[in-house]
C-alpha positions in Angstrom: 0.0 0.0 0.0 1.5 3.2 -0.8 2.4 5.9 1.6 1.0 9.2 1.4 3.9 11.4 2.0 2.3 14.4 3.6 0.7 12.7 6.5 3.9 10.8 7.1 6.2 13.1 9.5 9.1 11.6 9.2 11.5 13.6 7.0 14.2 11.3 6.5 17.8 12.4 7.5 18.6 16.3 7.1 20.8 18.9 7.8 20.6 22.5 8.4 21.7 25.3 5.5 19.2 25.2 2.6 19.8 20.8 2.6 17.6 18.8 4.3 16.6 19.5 8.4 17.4 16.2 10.5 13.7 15.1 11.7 14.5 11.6 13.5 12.0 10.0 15.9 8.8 12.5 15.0 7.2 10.1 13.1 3.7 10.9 15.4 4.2 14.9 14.9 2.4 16.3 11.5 4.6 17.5 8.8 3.5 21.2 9.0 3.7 21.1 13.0 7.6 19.9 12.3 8.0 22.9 9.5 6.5 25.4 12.3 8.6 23.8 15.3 11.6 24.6 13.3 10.8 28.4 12.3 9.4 28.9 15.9 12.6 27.8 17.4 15.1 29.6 15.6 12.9 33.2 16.0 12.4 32.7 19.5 15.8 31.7 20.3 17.0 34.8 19.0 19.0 32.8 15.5 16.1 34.4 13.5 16.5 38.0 14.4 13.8 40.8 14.1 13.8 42.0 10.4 14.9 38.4 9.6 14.0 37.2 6.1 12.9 33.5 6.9 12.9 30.4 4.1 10.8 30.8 1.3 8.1 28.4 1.0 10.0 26.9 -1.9 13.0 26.8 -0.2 10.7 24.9 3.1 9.5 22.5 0.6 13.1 21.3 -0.2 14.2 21.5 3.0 11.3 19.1 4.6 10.9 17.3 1.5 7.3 18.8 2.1 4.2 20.3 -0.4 3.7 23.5 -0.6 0.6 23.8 1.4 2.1 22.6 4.2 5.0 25.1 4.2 2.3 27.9 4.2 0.0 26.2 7.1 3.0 26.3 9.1 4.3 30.2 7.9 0.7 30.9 8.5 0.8 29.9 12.1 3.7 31.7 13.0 1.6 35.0 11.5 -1.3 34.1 13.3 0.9 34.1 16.7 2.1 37.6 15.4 5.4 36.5 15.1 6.2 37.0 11.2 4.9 39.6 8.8 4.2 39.1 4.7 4.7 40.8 2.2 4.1 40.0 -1.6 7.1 40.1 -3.7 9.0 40.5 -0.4 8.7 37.6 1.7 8.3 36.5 5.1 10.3 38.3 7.7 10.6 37.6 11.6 8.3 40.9 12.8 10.1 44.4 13.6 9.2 45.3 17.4 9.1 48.7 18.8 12.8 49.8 20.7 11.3 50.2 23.7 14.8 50.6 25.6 14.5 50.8 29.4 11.3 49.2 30.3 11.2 46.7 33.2 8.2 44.3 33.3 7.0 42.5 36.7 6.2 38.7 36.7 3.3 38.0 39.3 3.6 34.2 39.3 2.0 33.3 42.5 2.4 29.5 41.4 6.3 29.9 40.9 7.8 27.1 42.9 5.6 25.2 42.9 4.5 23.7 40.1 7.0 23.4 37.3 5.2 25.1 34.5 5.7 28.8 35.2 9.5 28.6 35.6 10.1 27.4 32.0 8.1 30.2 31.2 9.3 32.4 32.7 12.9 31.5 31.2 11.2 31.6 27.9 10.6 35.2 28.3 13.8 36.3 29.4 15.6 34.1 26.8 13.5 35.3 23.9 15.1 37.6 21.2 12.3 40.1 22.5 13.4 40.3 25.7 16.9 41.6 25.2 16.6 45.5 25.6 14.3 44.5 28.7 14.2 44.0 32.3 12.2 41.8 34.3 11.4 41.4 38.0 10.8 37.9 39.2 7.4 38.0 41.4 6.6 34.3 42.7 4.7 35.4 45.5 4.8 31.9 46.9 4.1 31.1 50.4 5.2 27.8 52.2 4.5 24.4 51.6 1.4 22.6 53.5 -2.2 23.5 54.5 -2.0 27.3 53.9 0.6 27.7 51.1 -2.3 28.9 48.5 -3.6 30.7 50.8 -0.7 32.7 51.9 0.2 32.9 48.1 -3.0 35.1 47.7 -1.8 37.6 50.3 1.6 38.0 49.2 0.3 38.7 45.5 -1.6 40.8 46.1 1.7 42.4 48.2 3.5 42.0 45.3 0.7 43.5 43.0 0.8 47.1 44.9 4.8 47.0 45.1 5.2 46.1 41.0 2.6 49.5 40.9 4.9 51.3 43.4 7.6 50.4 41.3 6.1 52.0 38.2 6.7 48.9 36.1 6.1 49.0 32.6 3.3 45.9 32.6 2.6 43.0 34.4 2.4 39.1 33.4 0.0 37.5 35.6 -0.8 33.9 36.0 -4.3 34.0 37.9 -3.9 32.4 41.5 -6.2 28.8 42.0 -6.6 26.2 44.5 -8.5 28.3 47.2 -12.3 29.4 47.7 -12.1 32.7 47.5 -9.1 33.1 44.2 -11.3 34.8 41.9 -12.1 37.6 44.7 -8.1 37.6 44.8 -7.7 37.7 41.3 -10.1 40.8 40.6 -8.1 42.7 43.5 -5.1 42.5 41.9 -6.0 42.9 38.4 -8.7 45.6 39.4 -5.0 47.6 41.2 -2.9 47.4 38.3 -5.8 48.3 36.3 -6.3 51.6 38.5 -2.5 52.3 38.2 -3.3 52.0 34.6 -0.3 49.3 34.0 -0.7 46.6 31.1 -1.3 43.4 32.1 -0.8 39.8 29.8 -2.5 36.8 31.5 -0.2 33.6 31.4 -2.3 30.4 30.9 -5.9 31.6 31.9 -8.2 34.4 32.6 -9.2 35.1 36.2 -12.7 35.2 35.3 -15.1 32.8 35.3 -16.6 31.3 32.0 -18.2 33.1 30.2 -16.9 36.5 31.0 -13.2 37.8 29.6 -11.6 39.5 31.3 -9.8 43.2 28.8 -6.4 41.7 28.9 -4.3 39.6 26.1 -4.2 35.8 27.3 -1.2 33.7 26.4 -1.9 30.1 26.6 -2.6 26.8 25.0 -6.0 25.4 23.9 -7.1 23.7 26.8 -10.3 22.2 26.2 -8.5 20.8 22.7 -6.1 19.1 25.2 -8.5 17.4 27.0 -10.1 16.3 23.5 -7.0 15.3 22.4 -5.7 12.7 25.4 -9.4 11.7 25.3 -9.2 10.8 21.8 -6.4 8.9 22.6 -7.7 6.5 25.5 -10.8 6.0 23.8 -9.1 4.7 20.2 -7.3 2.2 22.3 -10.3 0.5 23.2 -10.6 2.4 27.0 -14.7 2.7 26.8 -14.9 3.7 30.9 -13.4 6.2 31.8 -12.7 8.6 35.1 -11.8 12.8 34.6 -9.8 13.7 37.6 -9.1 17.5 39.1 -8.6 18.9 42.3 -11.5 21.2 43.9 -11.0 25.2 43.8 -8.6 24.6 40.0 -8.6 26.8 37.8 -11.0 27.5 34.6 -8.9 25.9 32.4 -9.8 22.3 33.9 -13.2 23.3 33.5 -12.2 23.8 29.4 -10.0 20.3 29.9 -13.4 18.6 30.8 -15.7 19.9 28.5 -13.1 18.7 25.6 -13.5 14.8 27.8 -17.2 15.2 27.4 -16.7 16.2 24.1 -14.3 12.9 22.8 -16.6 10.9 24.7 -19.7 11.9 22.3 -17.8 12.2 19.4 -16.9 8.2 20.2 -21.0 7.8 20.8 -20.7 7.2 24.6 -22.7 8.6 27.1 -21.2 8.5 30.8 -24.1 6.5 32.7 -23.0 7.6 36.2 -20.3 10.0 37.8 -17.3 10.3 35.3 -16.4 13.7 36.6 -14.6 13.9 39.9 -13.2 16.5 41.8 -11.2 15.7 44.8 -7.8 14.9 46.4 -5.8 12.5 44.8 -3.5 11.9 47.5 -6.5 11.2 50.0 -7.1 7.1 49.7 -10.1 7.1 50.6 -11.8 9.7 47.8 -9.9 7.5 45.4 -11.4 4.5 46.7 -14.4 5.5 46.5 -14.2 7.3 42.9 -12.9 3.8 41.4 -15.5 2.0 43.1 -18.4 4.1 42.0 -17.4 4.8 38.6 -14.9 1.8 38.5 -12.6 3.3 35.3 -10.9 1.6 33.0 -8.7 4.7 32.7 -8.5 8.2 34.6 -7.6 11.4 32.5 -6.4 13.6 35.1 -6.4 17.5 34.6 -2.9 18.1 34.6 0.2 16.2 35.1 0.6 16.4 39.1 -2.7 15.0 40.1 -1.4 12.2 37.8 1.4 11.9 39.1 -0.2 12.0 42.6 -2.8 9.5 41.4 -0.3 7.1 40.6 1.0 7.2 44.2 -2.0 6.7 45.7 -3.5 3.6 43.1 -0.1 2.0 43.4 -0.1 1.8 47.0 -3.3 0.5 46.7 -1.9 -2.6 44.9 -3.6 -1.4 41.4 -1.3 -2.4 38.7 -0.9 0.6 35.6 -1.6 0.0 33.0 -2.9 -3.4 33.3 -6.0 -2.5 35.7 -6.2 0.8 35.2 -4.7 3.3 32.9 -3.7 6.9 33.6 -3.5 10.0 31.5 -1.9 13.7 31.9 -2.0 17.2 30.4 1.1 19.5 30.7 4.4 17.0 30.0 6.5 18.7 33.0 9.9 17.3 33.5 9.5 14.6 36.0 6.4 13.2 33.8 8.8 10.3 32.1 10.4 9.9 35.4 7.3 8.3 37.8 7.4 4.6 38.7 5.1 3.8 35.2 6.2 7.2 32.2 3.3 9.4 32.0 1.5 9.8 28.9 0.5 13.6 28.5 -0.1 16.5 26.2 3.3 18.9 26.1 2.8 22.1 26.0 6.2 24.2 24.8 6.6 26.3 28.2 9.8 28.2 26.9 7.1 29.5 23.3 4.8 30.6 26.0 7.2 32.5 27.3 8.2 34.3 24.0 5.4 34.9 22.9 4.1 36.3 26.5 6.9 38.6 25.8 6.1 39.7 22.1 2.2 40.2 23.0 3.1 42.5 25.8 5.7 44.7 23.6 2.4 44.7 21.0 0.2 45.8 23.9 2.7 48.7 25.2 3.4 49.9 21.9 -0.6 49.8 20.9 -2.9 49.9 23.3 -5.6 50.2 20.9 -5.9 47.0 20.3 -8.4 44.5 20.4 -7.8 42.1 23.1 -6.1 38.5 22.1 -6.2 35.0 23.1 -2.5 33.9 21.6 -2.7 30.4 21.5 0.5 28.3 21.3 0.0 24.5 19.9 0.4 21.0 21.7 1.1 17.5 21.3 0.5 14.6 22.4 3.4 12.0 24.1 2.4 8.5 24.5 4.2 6.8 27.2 3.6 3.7 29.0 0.8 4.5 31.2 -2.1 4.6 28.8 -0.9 0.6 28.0 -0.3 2.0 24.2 2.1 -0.7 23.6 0.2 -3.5 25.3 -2.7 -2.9 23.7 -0.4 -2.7 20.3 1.0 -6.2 21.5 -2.7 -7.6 22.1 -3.5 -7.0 18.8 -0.4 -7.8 17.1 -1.2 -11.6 18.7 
C-alpha cells in the first residue's frame, strides 16, 4: 500500500543550511507542526532576528521534503501568533518590534515554585530575542509548603501587586492564583489595582474570570479544552470505553475547558457517561480515590494536569492497582519529572519556553498599541504516548 507522503512526518535524515533538516524520531508529529517547530525555534531563540528574512516556501518545501501547502499552514501559524509579517514580492520576515529601551516588566507568578510550569516560562521570556533591551522582575509570590501555602500565596500577590505598581513597572504578566475558595475575589483585587494604576497586564495560561466572561487583557496560553479532547481521543481509540476525569476542587478555569473537551471525545466516540465520570477531589486522599474507582470503576482516569497524575499514581499503586494493566492513567502538561514516575506518563506537552516568548512579544504589541483589540495567543500542543495509557500493550494484544 502506498504511503502518502504528507501525512507521514518523518522527514528522513537532514541537515541545516538550505539541505535537508534532521527530523529523526517525530514520526507521530504532522509534517506542518515539524515545519513550524523549526521556524518557531530559531525566532524565539534569537537565531532568527527581528527584520529576519525566513525560508521561502520553496526553499521549506526542499528542506522538509514537504508540499507547498504545508509550508504555508506552518508560515501561517507563525503569522497568526504575530510572530512574522508578509509581504508579496518580499517575503516573510521575523516581525520588527518597537525599541522600547528601558522598560522593566514584573512577573506576578503566585504558582512559581511550585509547580513546574511557570518557571520554563518564565525563562522563555527572558531568553526570547524580545526580551533583550528589557528587564524583568521575578514575582513568585509563593508562600510555604502545607495546608495554607495557597492561601498565603493570595496575600503575598496581592503584596506584590501594589509593590510592581509602586515600582512603576512597565506591565505586568499575571498567571491568575487557583486552588483556594475565594481566588477569583483575589484575582479581581489584583487585576482591578494594576488596572487603577493603569499598567498593562498579559494573562499567562488563563483568565481570572469565570466562563463566560473575559476578562480586557491579552491571554497567552494553550487550547485547553483541545487538550482534553485530544488525550481523550487517545484512550478511547485504544479500546478504554470507561473512563474517570480527575481534578482537584478550587482549580482553575482551564480544567473546567480540559473537561468539556472529555465530554466532548466521549460523544464524538458515541458514549454517554451513565454515572459520575467527573470527579473533583484529592488525589492523594485514599479514601476519595477508593471511592471514585468503586463508584465509577474506570478503565482509565484522564487527570487534569500532570501532578494530580502523578499523585494518582501514588496513591493507586499503594493500593496494589497495577498501571496500565488494571487501570490506565493519562496527563496534560508533560513537566519534566512526567517520564520519570514509577510507570512514564503519557500527557499533552505544552512548549513552556514558546509561552514565554510569545508572552513577551504580546506584551511589547500591547505597550506599543494599546488600541488594540484584546487577544487570546494560543501556542500549539502534542500529544506524548508513554507507557501508562498501555499504548504498547494494547499494540501487543492486537499484534497476537
Amino acid at each position: 500500500m502506498a504511503r502518502n507522503s504528507e501525512s507521514d512526518s518523518s522527514a528522513g535524515n537532514r541537515s541545516d543550511g538550505g539541505n535537508k533538516v534532521e527530523d529523526r524520531g517525530r514520526k507521530r508529529t504532522p509534517k506542518h507542526q515539524v515545519v513550524f517547530e523549526y521556524l518557531h525555534g530559531r525566532i524565539t531563540s534569537g537565531e532568527f532576528k527581528p527584520g529576519d528574512r525566513l525560508p521561502s516556501e520553496a526553499e521549506l518545501c526542499k528542506m522538509f521534503d514537504a508540499s507547498r501547502i504545508t509550508a504555508a499552514k506552518a508560515v501561517l501559524e507563525l503569522q497568526r501568533l504575530d510572530l512574522v509579517t508578509r509581504r508579496p514580492g518580499a517575503g516573510t520576515h521575523v516581525k520588527l518590534q518597537p525599541q522600547l529601551e528601558g522598560r522593566t516588566f514584573g512577573l506576578l507568578i503566585p504558582e512559581l515554585g511550585l509547580t513546574e510550569i511557570f518557571e520554563p516560562v518564565c525563562h522563555g521570556m527572558a531568553r526570547s530575542a524580545f526580551a533583550r533591551p528589557h528587564t524583568l522582575v521575578w514575582g513568585s509570590a509563593s508562600g510555604s509548603e502545607g495546608a495554607n501555602s495557597h492561601r498565603e500565596s493570595a496575600e503575598l500577590a496581592e503584596q506584590m501587586a501594589h509593590r510592581f505598581i509602586a515600582q512603576n513597572l512597565s506591565g505586568v504578566f499575571f498567571a491568575p492564583l487557583e486552588l483556594i475558595s475565594d481566588s477569583e475575589a483575589a484575582n479581581r483585587r489584583i487585576v482591578r489595582s494594576l488596572e487603577r494604576a493603569r499598567v498593562p497586564v498579559v494573562l499567562l495560561d488563563r483568565c481570572y474570570l469565570p466562563y463566560p466572561e473575559r476578562s480586557s487583557h491579552d491571554l497567552v496560553g494553550i487550547d485547553n479544552r483541545c487538550t482534553g479532547f485530544k488525550i481523550t481521543d487517545h484512550l478511547l481509540r485504544l479500546g478504554v470505553t470507561r473512563l474517570a476525569f480527575l481534578g482537584e476542587e478550587h482549580a482553575a478555569q482551564t480544567v473546567d475547558a480540559r473537561l468539556t473537551g472529555f465530554f466532548e471525545a466521549l460523544r464524538v466516540h458515541g458514549i454517554r457517561p451513565d454515572g459520575e465520570w467527573a470527579w473533583r477531589g484529592s488525589p492523594t486522599d485514599r479514601s476519595f480515590a477508593v471511592r471514585m474507582l468503586e463508584k465509577c470503576r474506570p478503565q482509565g482516569v484522564v487527570c487534569a494536569n500532570d501532578v494530580t497524575a502523578a499523585r494518582l499514581m501514588q496513591t493507586l499503586l499503594a493500593l496494589g492497582y497495577r498501571i496500565p494493566e488494571d487501570i490506565r492513567i493519562v496527563g496534560i502538561d508533560d513537566v519534566k519529572y512526567a517520564s520519570l514516575l514509577p510507570v512514564p506518563l503519557t500527557t499533552i506537552h505544552q512548549n513552556c519556553a514558546a509561552l514565554g516568548a510569545v508572552a513577551m512579544a504580546t506584551m511589547l504589541d500591547r505597550v506599543a498599541h494599546p488600541e488594540l483589540p484584546v487577544r487570546d495567543v494560543l501556542v500549539p500542543t502534542r500529544l506524548v504516548v508513554r507507557s501508562s495509557c498501555g499504548a504498547q500493550s494494547t499494540s501487543s494484544a492486537i499484534n497476537q
